[in-house]
Structure formats: C-alpha cells, structure tokens
N, C-alpha and C positions, 0 to 999 in steps of 0.2 A: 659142658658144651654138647648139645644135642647131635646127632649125626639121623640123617635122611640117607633113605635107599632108594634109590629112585629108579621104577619098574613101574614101563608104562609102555602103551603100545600106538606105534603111528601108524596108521593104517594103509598104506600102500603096496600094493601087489600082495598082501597078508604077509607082508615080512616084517616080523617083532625084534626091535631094537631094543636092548638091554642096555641104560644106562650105567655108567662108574657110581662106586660107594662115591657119594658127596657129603663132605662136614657143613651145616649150616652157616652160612656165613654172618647174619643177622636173627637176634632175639632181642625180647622185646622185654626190659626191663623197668619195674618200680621200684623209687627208693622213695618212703616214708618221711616227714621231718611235720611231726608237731601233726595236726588234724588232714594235711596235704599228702597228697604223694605223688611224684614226677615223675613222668615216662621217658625214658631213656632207648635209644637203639646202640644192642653192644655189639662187636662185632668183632669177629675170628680174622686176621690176617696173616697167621702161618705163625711160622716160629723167628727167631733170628739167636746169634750167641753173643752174650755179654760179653763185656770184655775181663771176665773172670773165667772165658771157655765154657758156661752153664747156655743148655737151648733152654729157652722159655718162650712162653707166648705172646705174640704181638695181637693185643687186642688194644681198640679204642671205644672209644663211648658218648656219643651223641645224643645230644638233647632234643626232644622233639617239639619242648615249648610246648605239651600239653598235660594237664595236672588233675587228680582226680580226689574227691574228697574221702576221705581215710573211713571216715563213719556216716555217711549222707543221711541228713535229721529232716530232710523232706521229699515229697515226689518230686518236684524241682533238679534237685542235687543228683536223688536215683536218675532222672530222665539224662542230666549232663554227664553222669562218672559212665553212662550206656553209651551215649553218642560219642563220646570222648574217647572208649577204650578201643570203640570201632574204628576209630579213624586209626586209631595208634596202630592196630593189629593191622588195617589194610597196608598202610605203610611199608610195615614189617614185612606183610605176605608179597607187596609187589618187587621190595628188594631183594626178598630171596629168588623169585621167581626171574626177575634180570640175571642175579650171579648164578643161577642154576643153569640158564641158557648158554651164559660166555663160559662156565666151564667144562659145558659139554661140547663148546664149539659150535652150537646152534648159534646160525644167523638171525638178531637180532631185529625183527622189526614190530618188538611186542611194545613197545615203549607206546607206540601210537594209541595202541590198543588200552592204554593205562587210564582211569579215572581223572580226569579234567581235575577236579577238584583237590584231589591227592595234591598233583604236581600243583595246583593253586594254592595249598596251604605250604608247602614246602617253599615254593616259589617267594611267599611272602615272609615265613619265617625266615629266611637265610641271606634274604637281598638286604637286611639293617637300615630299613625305612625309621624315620622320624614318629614319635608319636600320631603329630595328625595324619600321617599316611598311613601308618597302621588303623586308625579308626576309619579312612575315609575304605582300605581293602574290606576291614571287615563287613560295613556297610554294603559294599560291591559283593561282595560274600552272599549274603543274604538276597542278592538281588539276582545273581546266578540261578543259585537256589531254588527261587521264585519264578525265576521264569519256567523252566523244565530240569529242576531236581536236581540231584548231585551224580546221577549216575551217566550222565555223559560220558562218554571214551572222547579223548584229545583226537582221534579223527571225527569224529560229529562234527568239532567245532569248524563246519566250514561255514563259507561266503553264507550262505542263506541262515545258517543259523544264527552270526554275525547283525546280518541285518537283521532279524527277525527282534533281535537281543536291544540292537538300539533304539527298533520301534517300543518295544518292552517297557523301554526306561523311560519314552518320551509321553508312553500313555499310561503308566499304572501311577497309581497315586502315591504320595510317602508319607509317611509312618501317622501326619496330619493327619491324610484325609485329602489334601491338597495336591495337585500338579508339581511335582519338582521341578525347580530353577533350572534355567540352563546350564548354569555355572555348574548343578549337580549333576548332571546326564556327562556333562564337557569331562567333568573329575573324570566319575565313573569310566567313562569309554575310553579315555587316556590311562587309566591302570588296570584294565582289563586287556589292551592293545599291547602295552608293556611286557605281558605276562605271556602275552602271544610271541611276541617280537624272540624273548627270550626262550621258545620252543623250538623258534624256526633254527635260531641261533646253535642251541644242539642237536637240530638235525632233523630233530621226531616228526616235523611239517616242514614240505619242501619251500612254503609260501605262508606269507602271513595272511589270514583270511579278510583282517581286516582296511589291508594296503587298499582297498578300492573304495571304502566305506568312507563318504565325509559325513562327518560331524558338524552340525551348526555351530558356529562361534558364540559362545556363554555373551550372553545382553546383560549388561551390568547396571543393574539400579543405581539410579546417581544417588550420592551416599548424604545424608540429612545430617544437619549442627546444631548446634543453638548459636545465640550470638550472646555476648556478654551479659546484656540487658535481659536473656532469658536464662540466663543460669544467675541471674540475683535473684531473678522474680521465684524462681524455682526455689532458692535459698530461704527469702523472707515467706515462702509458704509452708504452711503446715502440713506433717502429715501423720497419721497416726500411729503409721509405724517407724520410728527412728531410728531403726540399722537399715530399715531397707532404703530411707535417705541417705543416709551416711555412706552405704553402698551404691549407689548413684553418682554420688556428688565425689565420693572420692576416686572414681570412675575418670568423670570430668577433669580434676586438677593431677590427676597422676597417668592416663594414659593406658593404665591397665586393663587388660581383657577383664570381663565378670568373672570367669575360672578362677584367674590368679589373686581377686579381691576377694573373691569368698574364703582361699585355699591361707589365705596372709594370719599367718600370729603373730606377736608382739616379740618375737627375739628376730623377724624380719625386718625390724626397725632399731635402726642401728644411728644412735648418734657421735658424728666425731668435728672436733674443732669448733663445736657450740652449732652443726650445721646437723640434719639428718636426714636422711638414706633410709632410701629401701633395698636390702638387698635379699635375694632371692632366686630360687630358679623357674624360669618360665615353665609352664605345662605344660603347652601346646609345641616347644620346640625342645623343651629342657636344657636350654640355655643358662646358664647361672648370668645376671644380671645384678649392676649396682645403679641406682637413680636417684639425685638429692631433689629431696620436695621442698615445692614453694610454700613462703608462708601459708597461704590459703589450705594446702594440702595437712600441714602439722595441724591448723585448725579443727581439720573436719575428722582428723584418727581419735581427737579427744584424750580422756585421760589414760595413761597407760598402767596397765593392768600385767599379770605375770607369764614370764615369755613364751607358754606354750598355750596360750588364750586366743582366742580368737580376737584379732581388728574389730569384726566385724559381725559380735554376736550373736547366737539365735537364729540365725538368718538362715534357711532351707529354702532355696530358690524354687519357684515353680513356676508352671503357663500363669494362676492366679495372681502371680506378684506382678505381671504384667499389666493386668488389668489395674492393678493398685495403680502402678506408673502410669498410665494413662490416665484415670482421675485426676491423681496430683498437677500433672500436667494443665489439664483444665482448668482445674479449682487455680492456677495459674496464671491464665489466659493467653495458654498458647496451646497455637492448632495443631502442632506437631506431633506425629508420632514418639513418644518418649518411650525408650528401649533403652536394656544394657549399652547396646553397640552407638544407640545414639550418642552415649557419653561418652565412647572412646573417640568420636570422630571429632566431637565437641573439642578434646584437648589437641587433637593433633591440629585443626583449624587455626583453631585460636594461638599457640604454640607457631605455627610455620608464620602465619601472617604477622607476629608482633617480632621473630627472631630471623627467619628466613635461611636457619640452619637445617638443610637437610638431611645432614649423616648425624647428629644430635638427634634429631628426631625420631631418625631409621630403627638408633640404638632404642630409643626408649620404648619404641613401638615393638620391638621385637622381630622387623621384618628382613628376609636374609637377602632380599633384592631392593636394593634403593628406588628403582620402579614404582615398587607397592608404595612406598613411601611418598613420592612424586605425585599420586593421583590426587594428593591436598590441592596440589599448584593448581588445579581448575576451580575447585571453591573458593581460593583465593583471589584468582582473577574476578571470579564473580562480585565477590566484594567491591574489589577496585571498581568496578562497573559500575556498583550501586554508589559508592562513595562518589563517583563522576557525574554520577546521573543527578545527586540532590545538591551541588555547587552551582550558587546563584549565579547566572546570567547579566554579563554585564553589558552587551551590547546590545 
C-alpha cells in the first residue's frame, strides 16, 4: 500500500497549509489470465478485528470492466491497451483526488469539475443495462466523442452545450454516410439525458441541462412483409447461394432476428416427443428461449450435422449479401425491398393474422413489452381491408 504526503500550497494571504500523512486510498491494479489482463480498483478501508482478536486490513476490489491485451501483435491492440490504460489511471487519479479532499475536510465541489466522460463510462458500467443498451451507450460514446472530444468537465455540460449536441446528432451523418433515423437521435438523447438525470441526482448539477430540450418524436417506418404467395415464389426461386437462402427463409418460418440465425448450431436443435425446438439464448436480450417449429421450419434446417456446427453454414453476413437478397427477390418478381428484418416481420404477420395470439408471439419474438408486439395488429387490419375490398359485390 502506497502512502502519499501531501504538501501543497493554497495561496491566500501567503499562508501555507501543511496537509496530514494520507494512505492512498485507491490503486490501480492488473491481473493477467491467458493473453488478457483486467483492470481492477483496490482499495484501502482501514483495518477491523476478527473475530479471532487479529486487526487486519479491509480492502475491496473493483472491477473497472476494462481489459488490456498481455502482448499486443499490432498497432491496433498498442493504440487500445494506450487509450485503455488511460482511462483506467484517470479513474484511479479522480478517486483519489475526492478521498484526499473529504479526508482533509476540504469542501467538496471538485466532482463538477470531473471529466464527463469518466463518470459516462462509470455510469454505464455500474447501472447493468441489457446487451442492446450497452451497444446503443457505446455508440452514444462515440458520438460524445465526436462532437467536442472527451475532455469536457460535467460543468460544461450545460443548456447550450445540450442543445448544440442534439443539433449534432440530427446533422452529422452515421457510420453509412447517411442521415440517422429518428428513432436513432430519439435513443441516443434518451441515454445521454438518463446519464444527466443521474448527476443531478448525486448532486454534482443542480439542474438537468437537458429538462428544457425536446426531442422530436422517432417517425417509424411502416414496417414491410411478404404475403404467403411471396415467400413461395421466393421458395420455388433459385439462388446461387444456398445458406444465405436457407438463412432467409428460416428467418421467415421461425421469427428469429438475423444475429441469432447466424449465431444457431445444431445442439440448438433439440427434439423431444417426435416435435422439435429451438432452444437457445437471445443476443440481443440474452434471454434463454424454447420455440417449437413448424413443419416448414424443420424443412428449411435440412440435414443435421454435429452439434457444434453451424445451422447455417459459411455464411459471413455483409452490406454484399444484401445486394444478393435483392436480386433474388426480383429474379422473384417482387418489388419489395427483401432484407433480414423483412423476414422477421414476414413471420410475425403471418403468425398474428392465421392465430391471433399475442403473448405467444411476444414470446417468440423476444419482445419485453407486448406493445412491440401489437404494432402487427395494424398490418393485419390492412389485410382485412384488402380482403374486404376484392369480395364480389352483390348488389
């Protein structure tokens, strides 16, 4: 355990205060395992006595969720285990510098003065967000980043900087090339506000900067299906490449996102009572899930091969494979955009309109709000419409 002497001088009326011997209260520790190694904050909290009468030391050990490669075999790796160790040591250095201040009895209003960004990664390691909420911060990360860097102080973050951040988001292009969706500015500015919320919460900001700031309401693209008659035509077409059919179309009769179809081996596929199941855990929620497939579905997995095999061979999805799907599509003759997502929505369509179960479907879809699930009932209505509209007239 390190110890710090801390002699320094405040300048007022030239009188020099002599701070007390202080023991650090946090260091910044790697442990090793395999070509990784993980950063740890350990930390000194005095002594206490067993209850065998021994004083010993009460120290604990936090994880900072940040990891450094052990031998780095590229510039890559070098540039991350730099940026990575930086952040770790800022950490380390801002908490000593809080427990240095409350044990000298210095009134504390350094917190304000702290790196945005610190308390932004801290903030998202410790709050136990969801997979996609973890990817959609990271994202927001980088968009921070982007606008004006990382070296913000949590008092900058005010009202115009706020605003400035959402103009930001609403004009700079994403990772495309392209305008970001509403829906993505909407995310974005709801877990950037969250992060504020929770500042004001401990104090560090007397107001949230962004209580005054609205946000446009996300415009949701109405969402595209096939209809039966084009997931045969799609069926009876050829395509040259047969997993990234098969990855398509078992898309369609299972309801699965593209992640979890590519991510599918053969011990996912679980037969019991002459019926078979998929069982697995989502990605995107990591939810463990069980789903029996319809005939159509055991059709299109084909023959099974050894349980750590991939469903869904060879297949390395990219923007190109899109372009494949679109062909196919044509060579088809249908005008529709043909996408991954078109084929989940394909099942959920067809699935609500033939059974009219909606927590059956909520399940299979993976959705944690029946809501999401609900938005079918308007393609379904449209159906009925169309179905109303071509009934011969007898009057």
């Amino acid at each position: 355990m390190s110890e710090i002497y801390h002699s320094y001088t405040i300048v007022s009326e030239s009188v020099r205060i002599r701070c007390q011997k202080i023991m650090s209260k946090y260091n910044l520790s790697i442990q090793y395992k395999g070509n990784m190694g993980y950063c740890f904050l350990d930390s000194f909290n005095g002594y206490y006595i067993d209850d065998n009468g021994k004083r010993k030391a009460n120290r604990k050990r936090e994880s900072l969720k940040i990891t450094l490669f052990k031998n780095p075999k590229n510039p890559l790796e070098k540039e991350e285990n730099k940026r990575n160790k930086a952040l770790a040591e800022r950490i380390v250095s801002e908490r000593n510098y809080e427990f240095m201040n409350r044990a000298n009895n210095i009134v504390n209003d350094s917190r304000k003065e702290g790196f945005f960004m610190i308390y932004f990664d801290n903030f998202v390691t410790n709050k136990g967000n969801s997979i996609s909420d973890v990817q959609v911060y990271h994202s927001l990360r980088k968009q921070i980043i982007g606008f004006r860097g990382d070296q913000m102080r949590i008092q900058d973050i005010d009202y115009a900087y706020c605003r400035d951040f959402l103009s930001y988001l609403q004009n700079s292009p994403s990772k495309w090339g392209k305008p970001k969706s509403s829906a993505t500015i909407n995310s974005y500015y709801k877990k950037f506000r969250l992060c504020l919320k929770e500042i004001v919460k401990e104090g560090i900001l007397p107001k949230n900067p962004t209580d005054d700031i609205k946000v446009p309401k996300p415009i949701h693209k109405e969402r595209e299906y096939l209809t039966k008659d084009e997931v045969k035509a799609l069926i009876n077409t050829p395509m040259r490449y047969e997993n990234l059919k098969r990855f398509f179309l078992l898309s369609c009769f299972t309801g699965l996102r593209h992640s979890d179809v590519k991510r599918l081996i053969w011990k996912n596929v679980v037969v019991e009572n002459k019926r078979h199941f998929l069982k697995f855990t989502i990605q995107k929620t990591k939810e463990p899930i069980k789903i029996p497939l319809s005939p159509d579905a055991v059709e299109i997995l084909g023959e099974r091969r050894g349980d750590d095999d991939k469903v869904v061979a060879g297949l390395v999805y990219s923007g190109w494979h899109n372009m494949i799907l679109k062909q196919w599509g044509v060579m088809s003759g249908i005008k529709k955009d043909i996408t991954p997502h078109i084929a989940r929505h394909t099942f959920a369509t067809l699935f609500a309109s033939q059974t009219k179960d909606w927590k059956s479907l909520q399940y299979i879809l993976g959705h944690s709000d029946i809501r999401t699930t609900q938005v079918y009932a308007k393609l379904i209505n449209e159906d009925v419409q169309d179905s109303m509209d071509k009934m011969e007239k007898l009057i």
